[in-house]
C-alpha positions in Angstrom: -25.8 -100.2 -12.6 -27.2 -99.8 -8.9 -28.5 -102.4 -6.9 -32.3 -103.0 -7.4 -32.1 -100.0 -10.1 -32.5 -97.7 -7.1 -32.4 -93.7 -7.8 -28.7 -92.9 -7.7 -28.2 -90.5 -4.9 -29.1 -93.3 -3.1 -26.5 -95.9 -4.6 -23.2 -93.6 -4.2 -20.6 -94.8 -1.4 -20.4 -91.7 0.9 -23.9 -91.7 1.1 -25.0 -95.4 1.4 -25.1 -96.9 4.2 -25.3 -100.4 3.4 -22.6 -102.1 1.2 -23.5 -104.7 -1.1 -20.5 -107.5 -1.9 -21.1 -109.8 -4.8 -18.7 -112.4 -4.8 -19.0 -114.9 -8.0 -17.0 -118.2 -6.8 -17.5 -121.4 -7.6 -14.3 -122.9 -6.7 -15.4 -125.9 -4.8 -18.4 -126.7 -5.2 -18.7 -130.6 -5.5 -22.0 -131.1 -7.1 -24.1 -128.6 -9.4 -21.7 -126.3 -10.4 -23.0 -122.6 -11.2 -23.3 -120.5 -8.0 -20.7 -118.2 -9.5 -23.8 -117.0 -11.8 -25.7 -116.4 -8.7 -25.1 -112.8 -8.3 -26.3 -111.5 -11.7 -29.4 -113.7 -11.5 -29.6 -111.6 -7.5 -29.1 -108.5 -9.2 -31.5 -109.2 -12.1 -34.4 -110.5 -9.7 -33.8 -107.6 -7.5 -33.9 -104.8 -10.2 -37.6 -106.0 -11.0 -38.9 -106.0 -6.7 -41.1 -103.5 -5.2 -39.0 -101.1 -3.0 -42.4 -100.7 -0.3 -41.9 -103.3 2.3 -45.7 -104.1 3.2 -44.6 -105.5 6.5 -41.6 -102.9 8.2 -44.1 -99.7 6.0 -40.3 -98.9 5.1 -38.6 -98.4 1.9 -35.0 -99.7 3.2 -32.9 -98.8 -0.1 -33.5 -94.6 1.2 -30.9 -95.9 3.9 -28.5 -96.1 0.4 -27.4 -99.1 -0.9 -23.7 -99.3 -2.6 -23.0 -101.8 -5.3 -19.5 -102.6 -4.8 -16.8 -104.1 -7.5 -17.3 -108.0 -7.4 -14.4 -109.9 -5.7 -13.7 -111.8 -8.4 -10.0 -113.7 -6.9 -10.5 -117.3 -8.0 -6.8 -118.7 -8.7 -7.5 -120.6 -5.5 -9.6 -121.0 -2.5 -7.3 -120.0 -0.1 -7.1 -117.0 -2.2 -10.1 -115.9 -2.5 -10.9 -115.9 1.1 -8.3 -113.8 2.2 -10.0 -110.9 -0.9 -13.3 -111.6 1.0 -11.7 -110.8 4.2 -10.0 -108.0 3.5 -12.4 -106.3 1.2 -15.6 -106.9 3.7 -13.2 -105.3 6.4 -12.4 -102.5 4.4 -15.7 -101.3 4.1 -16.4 -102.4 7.8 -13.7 -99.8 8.7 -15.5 -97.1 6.9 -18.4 -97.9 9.1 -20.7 -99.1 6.4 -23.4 -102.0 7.3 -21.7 -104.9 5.4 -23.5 -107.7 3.1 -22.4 -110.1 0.8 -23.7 -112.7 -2.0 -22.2 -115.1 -3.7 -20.9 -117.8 -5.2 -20.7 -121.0 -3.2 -20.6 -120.9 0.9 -16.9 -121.1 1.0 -17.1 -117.2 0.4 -18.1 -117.2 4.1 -15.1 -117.9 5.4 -13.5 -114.9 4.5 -16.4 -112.8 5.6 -16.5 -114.3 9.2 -13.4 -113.4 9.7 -13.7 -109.9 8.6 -16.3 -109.7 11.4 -14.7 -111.4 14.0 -12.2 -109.1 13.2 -14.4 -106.3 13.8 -17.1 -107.0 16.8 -16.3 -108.7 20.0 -18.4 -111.0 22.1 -19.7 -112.2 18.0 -22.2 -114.6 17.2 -22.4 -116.4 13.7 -25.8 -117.6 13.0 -26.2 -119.8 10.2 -29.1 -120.9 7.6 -28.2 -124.1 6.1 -29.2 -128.1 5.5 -25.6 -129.3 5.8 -23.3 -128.7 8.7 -20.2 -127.3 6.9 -18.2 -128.5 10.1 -15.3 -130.4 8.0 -11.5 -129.5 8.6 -10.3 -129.8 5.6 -12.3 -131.4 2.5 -10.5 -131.7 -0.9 -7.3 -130.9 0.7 -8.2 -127.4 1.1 -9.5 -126.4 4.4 -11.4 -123.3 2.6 -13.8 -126.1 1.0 -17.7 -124.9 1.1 -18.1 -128.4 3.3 -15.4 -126.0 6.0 -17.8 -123.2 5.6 -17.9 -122.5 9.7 -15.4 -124.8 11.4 -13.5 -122.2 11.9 -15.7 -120.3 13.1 -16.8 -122.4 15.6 -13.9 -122.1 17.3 -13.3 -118.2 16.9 -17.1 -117.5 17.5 -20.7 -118.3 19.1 -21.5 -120.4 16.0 -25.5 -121.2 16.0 -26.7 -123.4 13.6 -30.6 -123.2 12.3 -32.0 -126.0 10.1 -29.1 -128.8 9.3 -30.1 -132.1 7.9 -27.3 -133.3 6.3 -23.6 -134.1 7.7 -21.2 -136.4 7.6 -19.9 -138.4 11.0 -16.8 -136.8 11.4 -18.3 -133.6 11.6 -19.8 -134.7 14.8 -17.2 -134.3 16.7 -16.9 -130.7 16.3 -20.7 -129.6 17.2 -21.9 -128.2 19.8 -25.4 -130.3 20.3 -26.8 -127.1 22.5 -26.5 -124.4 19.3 -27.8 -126.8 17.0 -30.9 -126.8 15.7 -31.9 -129.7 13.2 -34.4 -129.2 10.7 -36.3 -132.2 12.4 -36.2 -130.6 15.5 -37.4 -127.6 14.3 -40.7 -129.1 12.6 -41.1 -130.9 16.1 -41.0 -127.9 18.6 -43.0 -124.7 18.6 -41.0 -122.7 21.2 -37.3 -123.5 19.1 -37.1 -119.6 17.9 -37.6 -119.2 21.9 -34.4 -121.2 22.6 -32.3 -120.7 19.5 -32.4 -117.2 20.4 -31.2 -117.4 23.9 -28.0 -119.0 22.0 -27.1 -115.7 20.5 -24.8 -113.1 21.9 -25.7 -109.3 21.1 -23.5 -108.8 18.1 -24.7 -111.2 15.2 -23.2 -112.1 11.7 -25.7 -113.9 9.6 -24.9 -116.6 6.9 -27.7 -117.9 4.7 -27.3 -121.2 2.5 -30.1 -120.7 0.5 -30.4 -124.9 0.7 -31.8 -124.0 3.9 -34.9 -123.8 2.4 -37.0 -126.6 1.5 -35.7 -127.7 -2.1 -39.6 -127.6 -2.8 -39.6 -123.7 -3.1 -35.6 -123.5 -3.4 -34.3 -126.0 -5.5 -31.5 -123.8 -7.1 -28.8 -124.5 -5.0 -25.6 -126.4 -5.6 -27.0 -129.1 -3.1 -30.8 -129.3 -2.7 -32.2 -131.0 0.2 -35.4 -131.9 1.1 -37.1 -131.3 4.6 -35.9 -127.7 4.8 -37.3 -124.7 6.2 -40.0 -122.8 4.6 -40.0 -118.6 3.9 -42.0 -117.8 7.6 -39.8 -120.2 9.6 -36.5 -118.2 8.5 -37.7 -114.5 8.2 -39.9 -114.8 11.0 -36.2 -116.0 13.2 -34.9 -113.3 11.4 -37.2 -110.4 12.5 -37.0 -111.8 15.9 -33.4 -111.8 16.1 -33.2 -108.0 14.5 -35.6 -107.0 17.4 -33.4 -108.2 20.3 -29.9 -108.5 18.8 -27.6 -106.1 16.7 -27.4 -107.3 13.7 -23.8 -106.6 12.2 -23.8 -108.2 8.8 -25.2 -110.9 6.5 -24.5 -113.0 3.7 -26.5 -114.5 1.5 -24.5 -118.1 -0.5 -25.3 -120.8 -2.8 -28.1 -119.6 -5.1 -27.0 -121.8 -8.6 -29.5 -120.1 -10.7 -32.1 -122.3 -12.9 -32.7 -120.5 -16.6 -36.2 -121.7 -16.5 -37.4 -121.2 -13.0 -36.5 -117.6 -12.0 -38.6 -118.4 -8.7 -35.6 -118.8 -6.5 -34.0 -116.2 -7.9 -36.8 -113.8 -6.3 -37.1 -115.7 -3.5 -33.3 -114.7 -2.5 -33.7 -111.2 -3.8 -36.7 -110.8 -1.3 -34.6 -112.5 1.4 -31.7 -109.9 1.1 -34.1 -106.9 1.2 -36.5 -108.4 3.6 -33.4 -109.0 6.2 -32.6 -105.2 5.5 -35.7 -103.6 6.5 -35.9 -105.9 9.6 -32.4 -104.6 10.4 -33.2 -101.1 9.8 -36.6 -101.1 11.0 -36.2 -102.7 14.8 -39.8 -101.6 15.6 
């Protein structure tokens, strides 16, 4: 099997450039359970998408696209981040463009760190409705509600699109890098001045429940009053055009046997984010 069902000299590992980690956890996750069946529904969706990016004129997977082996470490949280982490970095150290999907947003954890590890002067930009700013939630502090507190201390965290949070969170946000969904909807110029937030190196993490729950509403958390497809991509092209992009990952699709829509909708997101990264112009 290679990703999208791409030709296979351009899937093998000392050829690829681009690493693809698919992480099925679903550990935490306090409300829809599933997201640990998001990958194969990725994977699926992506192996029936058209390879000719209309917009970039590129056909990104020719930059070679490895499938890795799944980090499948569940036995506990804590656990699994540190397989995250030290699998993303080991394929960071061969000097491959990293990527990861998952499973629930706790995954990102362990991949923050592997890039922190990796870039200095780092910026972690993340898509999501819920703030994910929690210490410790469940008695674990690698819960998917601690997705970035940590990285808000190790890092230039950015946050694009929350609506939800709890009031204890407050106290750990920087109000200047956050960008509230109802903000958002409220001020044309915020792509402007969210990207004047960023540093030059930039690791991207995606809830997909940063989308409206109108055109994403497989997620382990839907919420309404979300983002639509232009407001994110568009943000996205514009940060690939003035920042180096490092790294994403993509969390939290909880596929939906009936409505395969979302399941597209994150396969087009993955590949969309690569030809903006490998197609500046």
């Amino acid at each position: 099997m290679t990703y999208a069902g791409i030709p296979e000299e351009y899937s093998t590992l000392d050829v690829a450039k681009i690493v693809l980690i698919p992480v099925p956890y679903d550990g935490t996750s306090t409300w829809i359970k599933g997201s640990d069946k998001g990958p194969e529904a990725f994977l699926d969706a992506s192996a029936n998408m058209e390879l000719y990016d209309i917009e970039t004129n590129s056909e990104v997977y020719k930059q070679g696209v490895y499938l890795a082996n799944p980090v499948n470490e569940n036995s506990s949280p804590e656990k699994m981040v540190d397989a995250v982490h030290k699998t993303a970095l080991d394929y960071l150290n061969k000097g491959k463009f990293v990527t990861l999907f998952g499973g629930e947003h706790s995954v990102s954890i362990g991949s923050i760190r592997a890039f922190k590890d990796k870039f200095v002067n780092l910026t972690v930009l993340q898509f999501d409705a819920h703030a994910d700013l929690r210490k410790e939630y469940e008695d674990s502090s690698c819960n998917h509600a601690c997705a970035v507190h940590e990285a808000q201390f190790t890092t230039n965290l950015v946050q694009i699109g929350i609506r939800s949070m709890d009031i204890e969170e407050k106290q750990y946000m920087k109000d200047e890098n956050c960008f509230f969904s109802h903000q958002i909807h409220a001020n044309p110029n915020w792509m402007k001045e969210a990207l004047s937030k960023i540093t030059d190196n930039v690791f991207i993490t995606i809830d997909l429940d940063a989308f409206d729950s109108s055109i994403m509403p497989s997620t382990g958390t839907p919420e309404p009053g979300g983002l639509n497809w232009f407001q994110i991509v568009d943000f996205i092209r514009l940060v690939a055009q003035h920042k180096n992009i490092v790294g994403f990952d993509i969390m939290e699709l909880c596929p939906n046997k009936v409505n395969k829509g979302p399941d597209f909708l994150a396969a087009k997101l993955y590949y969309k984010i690569l030809s903006y990264v490998f197609n500046k112009k």
